[in-house]
N, CA, C and O atoms as CSV, one atom per row, in Angstrom:
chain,resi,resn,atom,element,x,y,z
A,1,UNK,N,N,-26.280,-2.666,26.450
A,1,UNK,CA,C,-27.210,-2.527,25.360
A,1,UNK,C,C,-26.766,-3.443,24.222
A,1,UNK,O,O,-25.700,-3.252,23.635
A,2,UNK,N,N,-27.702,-4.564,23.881
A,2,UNK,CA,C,-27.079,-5.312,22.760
A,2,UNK,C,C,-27.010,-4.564,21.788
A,2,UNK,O,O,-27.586,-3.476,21.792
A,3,UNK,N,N,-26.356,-4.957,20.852
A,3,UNK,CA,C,-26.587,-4.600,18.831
A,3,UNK,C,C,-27.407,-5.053,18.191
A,3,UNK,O,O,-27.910,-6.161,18.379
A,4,UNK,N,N,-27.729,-4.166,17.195
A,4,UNK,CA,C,-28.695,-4.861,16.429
A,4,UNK,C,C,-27.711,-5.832,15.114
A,4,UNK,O,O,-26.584,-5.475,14.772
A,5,UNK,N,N,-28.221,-6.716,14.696
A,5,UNK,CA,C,-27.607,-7.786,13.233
A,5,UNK,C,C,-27.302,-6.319,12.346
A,5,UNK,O,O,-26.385,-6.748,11.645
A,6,UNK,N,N,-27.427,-5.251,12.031
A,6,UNK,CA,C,-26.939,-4.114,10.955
A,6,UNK,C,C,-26.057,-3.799,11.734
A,6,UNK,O,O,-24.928,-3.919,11.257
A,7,UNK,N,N,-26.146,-3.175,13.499
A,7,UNK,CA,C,-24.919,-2.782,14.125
A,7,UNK,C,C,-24.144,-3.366,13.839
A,7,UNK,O,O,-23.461,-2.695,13.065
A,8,UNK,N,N,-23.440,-5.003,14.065
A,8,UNK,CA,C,-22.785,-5.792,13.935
A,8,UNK,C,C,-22.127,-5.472,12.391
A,8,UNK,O,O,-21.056,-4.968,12.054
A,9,UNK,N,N,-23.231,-5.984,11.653
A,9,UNK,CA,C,-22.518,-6.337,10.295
A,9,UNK,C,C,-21.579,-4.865,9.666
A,9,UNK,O,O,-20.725,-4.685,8.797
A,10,UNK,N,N,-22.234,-4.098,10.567
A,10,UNK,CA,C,-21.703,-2.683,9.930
A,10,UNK,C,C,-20.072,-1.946,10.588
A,10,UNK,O,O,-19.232,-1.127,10.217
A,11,UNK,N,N,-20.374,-3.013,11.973
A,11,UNK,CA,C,-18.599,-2.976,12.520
A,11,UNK,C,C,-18.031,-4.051,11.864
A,11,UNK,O,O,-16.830,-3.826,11.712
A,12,UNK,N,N,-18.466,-5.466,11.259
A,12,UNK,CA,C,-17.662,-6.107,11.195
A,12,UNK,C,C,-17.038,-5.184,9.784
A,12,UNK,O,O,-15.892,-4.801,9.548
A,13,UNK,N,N,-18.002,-5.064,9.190
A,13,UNK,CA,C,-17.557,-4.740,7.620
A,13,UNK,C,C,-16.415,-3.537,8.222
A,13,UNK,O,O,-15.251,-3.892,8.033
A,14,UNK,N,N,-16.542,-2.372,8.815
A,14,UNK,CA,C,-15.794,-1.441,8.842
A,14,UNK,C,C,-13.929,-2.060,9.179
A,14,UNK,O,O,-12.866,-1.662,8.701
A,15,UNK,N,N,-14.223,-3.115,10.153
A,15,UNK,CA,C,-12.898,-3.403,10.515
A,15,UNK,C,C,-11.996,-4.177,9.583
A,15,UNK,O,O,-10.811,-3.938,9.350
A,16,UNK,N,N,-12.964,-5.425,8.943
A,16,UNK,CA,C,-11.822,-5.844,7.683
A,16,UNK,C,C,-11.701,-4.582,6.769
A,16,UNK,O,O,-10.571,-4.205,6.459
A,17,UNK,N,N,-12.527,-4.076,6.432
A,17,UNK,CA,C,-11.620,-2.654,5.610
A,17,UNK,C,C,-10.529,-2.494,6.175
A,17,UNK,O,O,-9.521,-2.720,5.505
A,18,UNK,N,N,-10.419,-2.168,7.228
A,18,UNK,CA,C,-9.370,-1.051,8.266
A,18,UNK,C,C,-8.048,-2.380,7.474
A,18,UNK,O,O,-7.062,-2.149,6.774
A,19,UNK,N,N,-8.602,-3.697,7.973
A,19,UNK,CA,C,-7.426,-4.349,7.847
A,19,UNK,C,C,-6.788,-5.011,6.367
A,19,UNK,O,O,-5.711,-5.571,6.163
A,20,UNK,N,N,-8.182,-4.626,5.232
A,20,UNK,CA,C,-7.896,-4.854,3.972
A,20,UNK,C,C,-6.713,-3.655,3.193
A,20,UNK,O,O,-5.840,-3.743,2.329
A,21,UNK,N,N,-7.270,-2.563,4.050
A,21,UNK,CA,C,-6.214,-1.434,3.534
A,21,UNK,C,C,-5.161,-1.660,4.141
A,21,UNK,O,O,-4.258,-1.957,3.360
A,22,UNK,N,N,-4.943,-1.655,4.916
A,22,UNK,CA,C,-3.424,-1.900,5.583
A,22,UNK,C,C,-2.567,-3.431,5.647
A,22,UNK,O,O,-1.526,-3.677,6.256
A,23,UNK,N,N,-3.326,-4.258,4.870
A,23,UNK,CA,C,-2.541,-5.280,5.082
A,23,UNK,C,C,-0.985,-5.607,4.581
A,23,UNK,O,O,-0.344,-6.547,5.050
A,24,UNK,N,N,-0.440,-4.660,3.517
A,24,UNK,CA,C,0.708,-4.669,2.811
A,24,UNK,C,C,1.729,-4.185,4.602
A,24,UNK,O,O,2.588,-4.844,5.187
A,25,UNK,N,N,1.183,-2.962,4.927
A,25,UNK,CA,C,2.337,-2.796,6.339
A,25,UNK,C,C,1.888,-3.333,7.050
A,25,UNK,O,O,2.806,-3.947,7.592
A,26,UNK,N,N,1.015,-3.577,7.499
A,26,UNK,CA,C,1.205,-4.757,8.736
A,26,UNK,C,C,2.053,-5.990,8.401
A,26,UNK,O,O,2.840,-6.618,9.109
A,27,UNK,N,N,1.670,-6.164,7.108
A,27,UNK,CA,C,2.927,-7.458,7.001
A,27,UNK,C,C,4.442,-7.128,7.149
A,27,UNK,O,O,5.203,-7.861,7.779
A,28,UNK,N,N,4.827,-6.000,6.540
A,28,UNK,CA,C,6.014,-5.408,6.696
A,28,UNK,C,C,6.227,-4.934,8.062
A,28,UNK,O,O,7.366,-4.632,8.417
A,29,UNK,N,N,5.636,-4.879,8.538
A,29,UNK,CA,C,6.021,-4.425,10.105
A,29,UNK,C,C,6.022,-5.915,11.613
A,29,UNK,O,O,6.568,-6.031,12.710
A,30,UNK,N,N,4.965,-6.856,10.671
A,30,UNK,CA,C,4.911,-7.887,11.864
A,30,UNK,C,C,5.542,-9.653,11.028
A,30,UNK,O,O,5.633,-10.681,11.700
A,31,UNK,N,N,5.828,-9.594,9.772
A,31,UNK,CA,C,6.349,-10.745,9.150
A,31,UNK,C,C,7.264,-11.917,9.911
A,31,UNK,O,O,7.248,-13.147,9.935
A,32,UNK,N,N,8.169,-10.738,10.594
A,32,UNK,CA,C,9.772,-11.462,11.042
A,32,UNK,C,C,9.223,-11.668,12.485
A,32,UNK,O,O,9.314,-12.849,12.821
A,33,UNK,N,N,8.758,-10.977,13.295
A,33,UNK,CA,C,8.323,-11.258,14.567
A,33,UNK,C,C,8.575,-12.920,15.402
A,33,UNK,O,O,8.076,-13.994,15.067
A,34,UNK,N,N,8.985,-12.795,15.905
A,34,UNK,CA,C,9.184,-13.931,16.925
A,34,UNK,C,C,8.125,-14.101,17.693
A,34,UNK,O,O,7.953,-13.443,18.719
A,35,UNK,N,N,7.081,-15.256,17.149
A,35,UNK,CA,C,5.704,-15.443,18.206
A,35,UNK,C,C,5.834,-16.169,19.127
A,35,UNK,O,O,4.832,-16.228,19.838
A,36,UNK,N,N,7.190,-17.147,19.625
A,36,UNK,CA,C,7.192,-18.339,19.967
A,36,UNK,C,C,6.552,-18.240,21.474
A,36,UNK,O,O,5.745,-19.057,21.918
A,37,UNK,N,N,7.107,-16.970,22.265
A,37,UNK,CA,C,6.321,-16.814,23.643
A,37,UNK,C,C,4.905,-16.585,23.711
A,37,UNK,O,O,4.470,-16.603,24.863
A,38,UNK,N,N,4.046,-16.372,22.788
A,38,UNK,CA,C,3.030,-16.114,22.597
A,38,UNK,C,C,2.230,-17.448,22.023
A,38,UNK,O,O,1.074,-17.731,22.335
A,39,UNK,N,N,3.079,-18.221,21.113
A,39,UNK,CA,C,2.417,-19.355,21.177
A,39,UNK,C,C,2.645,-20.058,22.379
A,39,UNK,O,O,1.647,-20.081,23.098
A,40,UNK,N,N,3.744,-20.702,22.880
A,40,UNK,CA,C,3.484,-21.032,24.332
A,40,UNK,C,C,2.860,-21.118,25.292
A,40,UNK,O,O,2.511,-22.007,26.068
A,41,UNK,N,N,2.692,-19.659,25.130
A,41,UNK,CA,C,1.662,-19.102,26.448
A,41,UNK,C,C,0.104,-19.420,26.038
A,41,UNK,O,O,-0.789,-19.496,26.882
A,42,UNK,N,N,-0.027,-19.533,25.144
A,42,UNK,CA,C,-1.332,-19.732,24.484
A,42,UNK,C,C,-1.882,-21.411,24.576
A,42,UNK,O,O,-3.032,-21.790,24.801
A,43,UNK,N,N,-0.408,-22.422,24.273
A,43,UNK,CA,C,-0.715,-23.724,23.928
A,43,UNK,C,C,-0.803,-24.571,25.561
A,43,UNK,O,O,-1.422,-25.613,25.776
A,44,UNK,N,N,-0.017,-23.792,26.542
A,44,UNK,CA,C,0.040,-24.009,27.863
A,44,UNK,C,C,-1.187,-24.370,28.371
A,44,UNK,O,O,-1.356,-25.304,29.155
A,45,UNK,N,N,-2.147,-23.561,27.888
A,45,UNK,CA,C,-3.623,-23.316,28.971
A,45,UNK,C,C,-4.990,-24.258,27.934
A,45,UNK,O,O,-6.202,-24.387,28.111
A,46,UNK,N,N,-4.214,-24.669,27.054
A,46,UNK,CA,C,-5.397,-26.326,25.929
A,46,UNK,C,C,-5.119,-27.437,26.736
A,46,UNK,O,O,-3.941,-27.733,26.936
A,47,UNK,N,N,-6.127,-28.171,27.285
A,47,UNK,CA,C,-5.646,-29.377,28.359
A,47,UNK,C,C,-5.915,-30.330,26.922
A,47,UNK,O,O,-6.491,-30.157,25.848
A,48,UNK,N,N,-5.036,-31.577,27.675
A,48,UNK,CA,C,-5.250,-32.196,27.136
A,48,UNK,C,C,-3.808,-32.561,26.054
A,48,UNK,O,O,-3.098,-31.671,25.586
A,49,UNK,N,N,-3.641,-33.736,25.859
A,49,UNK,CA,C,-2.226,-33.764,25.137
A,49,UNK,C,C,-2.533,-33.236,23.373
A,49,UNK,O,O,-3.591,-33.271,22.744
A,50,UNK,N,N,-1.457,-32.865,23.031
A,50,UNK,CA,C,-1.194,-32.357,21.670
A,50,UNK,C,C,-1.160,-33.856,20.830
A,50,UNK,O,O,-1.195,-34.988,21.312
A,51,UNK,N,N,-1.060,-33.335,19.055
A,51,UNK,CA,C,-1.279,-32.150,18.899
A,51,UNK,C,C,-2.592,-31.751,19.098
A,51,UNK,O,O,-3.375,-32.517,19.660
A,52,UNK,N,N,-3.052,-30.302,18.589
A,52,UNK,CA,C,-4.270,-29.977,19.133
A,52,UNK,C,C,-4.717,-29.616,17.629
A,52,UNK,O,O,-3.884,-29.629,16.722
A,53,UNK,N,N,-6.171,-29.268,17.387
A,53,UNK,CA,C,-6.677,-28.732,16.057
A,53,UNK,C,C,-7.065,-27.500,16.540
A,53,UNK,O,O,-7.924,-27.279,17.394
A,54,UNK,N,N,-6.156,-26.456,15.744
A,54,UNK,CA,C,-6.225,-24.998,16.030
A,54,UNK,C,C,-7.241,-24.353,14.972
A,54,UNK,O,O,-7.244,-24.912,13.875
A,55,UNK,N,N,-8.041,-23.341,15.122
A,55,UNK,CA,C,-8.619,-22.797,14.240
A,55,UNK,C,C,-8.204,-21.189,14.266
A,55,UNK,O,O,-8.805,-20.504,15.093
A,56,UNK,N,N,-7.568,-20.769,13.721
A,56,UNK,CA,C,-7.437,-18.919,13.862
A,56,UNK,C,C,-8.057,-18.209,13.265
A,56,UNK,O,O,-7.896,-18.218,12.045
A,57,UNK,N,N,-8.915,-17.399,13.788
A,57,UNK,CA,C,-10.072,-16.377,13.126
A,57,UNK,C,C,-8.856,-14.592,12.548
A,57,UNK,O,O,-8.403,-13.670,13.226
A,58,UNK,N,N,-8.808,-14.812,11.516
A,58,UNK,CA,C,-8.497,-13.817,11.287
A,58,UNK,C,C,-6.656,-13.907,11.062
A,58,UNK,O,O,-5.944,-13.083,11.635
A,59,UNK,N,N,-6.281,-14.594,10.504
A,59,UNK,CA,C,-5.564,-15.278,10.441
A,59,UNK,C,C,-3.907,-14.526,9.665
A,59,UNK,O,O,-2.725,-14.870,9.681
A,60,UNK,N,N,-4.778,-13.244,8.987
A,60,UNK,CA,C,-4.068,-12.435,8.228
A,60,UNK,C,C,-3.131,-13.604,7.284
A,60,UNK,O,O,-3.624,-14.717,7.099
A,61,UNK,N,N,-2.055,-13.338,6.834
A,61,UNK,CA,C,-0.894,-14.410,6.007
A,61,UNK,C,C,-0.629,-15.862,6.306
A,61,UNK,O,O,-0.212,-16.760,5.575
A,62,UNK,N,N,-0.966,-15.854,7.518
A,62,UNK,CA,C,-0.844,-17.696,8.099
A,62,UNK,C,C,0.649,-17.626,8.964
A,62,UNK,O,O,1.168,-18.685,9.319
A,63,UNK,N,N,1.303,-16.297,9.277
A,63,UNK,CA,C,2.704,-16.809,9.752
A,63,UNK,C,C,2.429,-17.620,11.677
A,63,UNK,O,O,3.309,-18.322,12.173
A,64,UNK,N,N,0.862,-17.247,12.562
A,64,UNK,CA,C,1.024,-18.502,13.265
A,64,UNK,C,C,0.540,-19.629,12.848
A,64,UNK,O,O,0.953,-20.579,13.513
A,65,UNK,N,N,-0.397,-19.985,11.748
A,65,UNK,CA,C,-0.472,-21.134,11.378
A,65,UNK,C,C,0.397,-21.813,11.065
A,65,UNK,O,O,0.238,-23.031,11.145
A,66,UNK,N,N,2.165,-21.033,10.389
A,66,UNK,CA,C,2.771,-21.666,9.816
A,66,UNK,C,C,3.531,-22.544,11.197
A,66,UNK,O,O,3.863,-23.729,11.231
A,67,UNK,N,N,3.630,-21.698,12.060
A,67,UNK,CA,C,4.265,-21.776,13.592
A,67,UNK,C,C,3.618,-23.296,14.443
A,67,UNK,O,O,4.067,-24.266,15.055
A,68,UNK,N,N,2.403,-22.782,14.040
A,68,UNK,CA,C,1.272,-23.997,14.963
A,68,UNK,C,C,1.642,-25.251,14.328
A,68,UNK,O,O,2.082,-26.124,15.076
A,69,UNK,N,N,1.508,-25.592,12.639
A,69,UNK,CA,C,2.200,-26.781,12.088
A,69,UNK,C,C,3.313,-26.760,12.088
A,69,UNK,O,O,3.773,-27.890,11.921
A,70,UNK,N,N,4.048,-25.998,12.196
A,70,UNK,CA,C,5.536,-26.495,12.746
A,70,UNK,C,C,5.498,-27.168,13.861
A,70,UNK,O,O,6.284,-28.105,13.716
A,71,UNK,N,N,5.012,-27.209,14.906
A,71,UNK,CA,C,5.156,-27.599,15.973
A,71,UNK,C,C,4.706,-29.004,16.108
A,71,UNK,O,O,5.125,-29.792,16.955
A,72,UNK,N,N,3.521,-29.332,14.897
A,72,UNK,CA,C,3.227,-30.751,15.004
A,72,UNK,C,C,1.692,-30.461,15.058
A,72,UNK,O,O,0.915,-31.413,15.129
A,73,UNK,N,N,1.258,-29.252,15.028
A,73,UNK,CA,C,-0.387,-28.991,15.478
A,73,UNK,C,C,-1.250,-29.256,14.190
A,73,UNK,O,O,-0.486,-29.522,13.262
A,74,UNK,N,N,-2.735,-29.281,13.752
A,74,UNK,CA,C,-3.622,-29.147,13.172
A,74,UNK,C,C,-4.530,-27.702,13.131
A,74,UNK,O,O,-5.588,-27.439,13.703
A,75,UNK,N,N,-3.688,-26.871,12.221
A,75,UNK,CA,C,-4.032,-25.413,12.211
A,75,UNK,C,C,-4.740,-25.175,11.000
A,75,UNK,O,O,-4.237,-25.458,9.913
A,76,UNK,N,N,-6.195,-24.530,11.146
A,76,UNK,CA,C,-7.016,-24.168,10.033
A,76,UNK,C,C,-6.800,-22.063,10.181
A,76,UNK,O,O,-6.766,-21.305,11.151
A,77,UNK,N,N,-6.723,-21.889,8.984
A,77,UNK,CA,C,-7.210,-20.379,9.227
A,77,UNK,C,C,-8.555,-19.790,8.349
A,77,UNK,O,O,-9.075,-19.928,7.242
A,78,UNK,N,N,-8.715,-19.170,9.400
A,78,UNK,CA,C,-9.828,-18.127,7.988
A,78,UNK,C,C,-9.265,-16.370,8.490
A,78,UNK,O,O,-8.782,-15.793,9.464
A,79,UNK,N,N,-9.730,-16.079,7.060
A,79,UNK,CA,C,-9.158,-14.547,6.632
A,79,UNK,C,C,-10.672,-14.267,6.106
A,79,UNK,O,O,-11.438,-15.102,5.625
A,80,UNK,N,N,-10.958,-12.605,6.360
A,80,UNK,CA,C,-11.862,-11.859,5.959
A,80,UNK,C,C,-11.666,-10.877,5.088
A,80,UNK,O,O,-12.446,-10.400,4.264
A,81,UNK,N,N,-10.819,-10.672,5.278
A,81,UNK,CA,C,-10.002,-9.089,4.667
A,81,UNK,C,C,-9.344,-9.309,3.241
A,81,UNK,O,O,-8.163,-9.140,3.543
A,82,UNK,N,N,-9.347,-9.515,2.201
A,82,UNK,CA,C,-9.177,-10.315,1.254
A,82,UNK,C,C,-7.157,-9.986,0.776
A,82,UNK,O,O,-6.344,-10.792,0.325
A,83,UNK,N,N,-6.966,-8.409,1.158
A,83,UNK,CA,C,-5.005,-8.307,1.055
A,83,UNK,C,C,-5.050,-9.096,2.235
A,83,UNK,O,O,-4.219,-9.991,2.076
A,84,UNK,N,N,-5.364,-9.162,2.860
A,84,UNK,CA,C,-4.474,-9.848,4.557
A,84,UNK,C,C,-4.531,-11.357,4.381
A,84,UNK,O,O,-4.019,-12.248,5.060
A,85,UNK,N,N,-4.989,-11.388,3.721
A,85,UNK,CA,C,-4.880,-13.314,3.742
A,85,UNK,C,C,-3.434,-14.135,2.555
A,85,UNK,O,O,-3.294,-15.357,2.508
């Protein structure tokens, strides 16, 4: 059953809340995290030689953007949630 454009807008809105309120602990809980296997595994399966232009939806603080330009990549983010960014 599709959604209707109000269904939608009315989950999207509910979830950046979820993540506007909580963005102070999620940062405190995921800041230090070691993504490097996760970027890997991620940059493995982009054909094509690097670097690559990354875009991350939801991007919270930028700590894989900061990861992705470390590496030599072209990383854009966007944030919705206005603490999480």
């Amino acid at each position: 059953m599709p959604l209707s454009p109000e269904d939608l807008q009315h989950i999207a809105a509910r979830t950046l809340a979820h993540y506007d309120q909580h963005a102070q602990s999620y940062w405190e809980g995921t800041h230090d995290h070691d993504v490097s296997q996760n970027i890997a595994a991620l940059l493995k399966h982009i054909p094509g030689p690097p670097p690559f232009d990354l875009l991350d939806c939801g991007c919270g603080p930028g700590r894989d953007l900061h990861t992705f330009k470390a590496l030599g990549h072209h990383a854009v983010g966007l944030e919705g949630a206005p603490s999480a960014a």
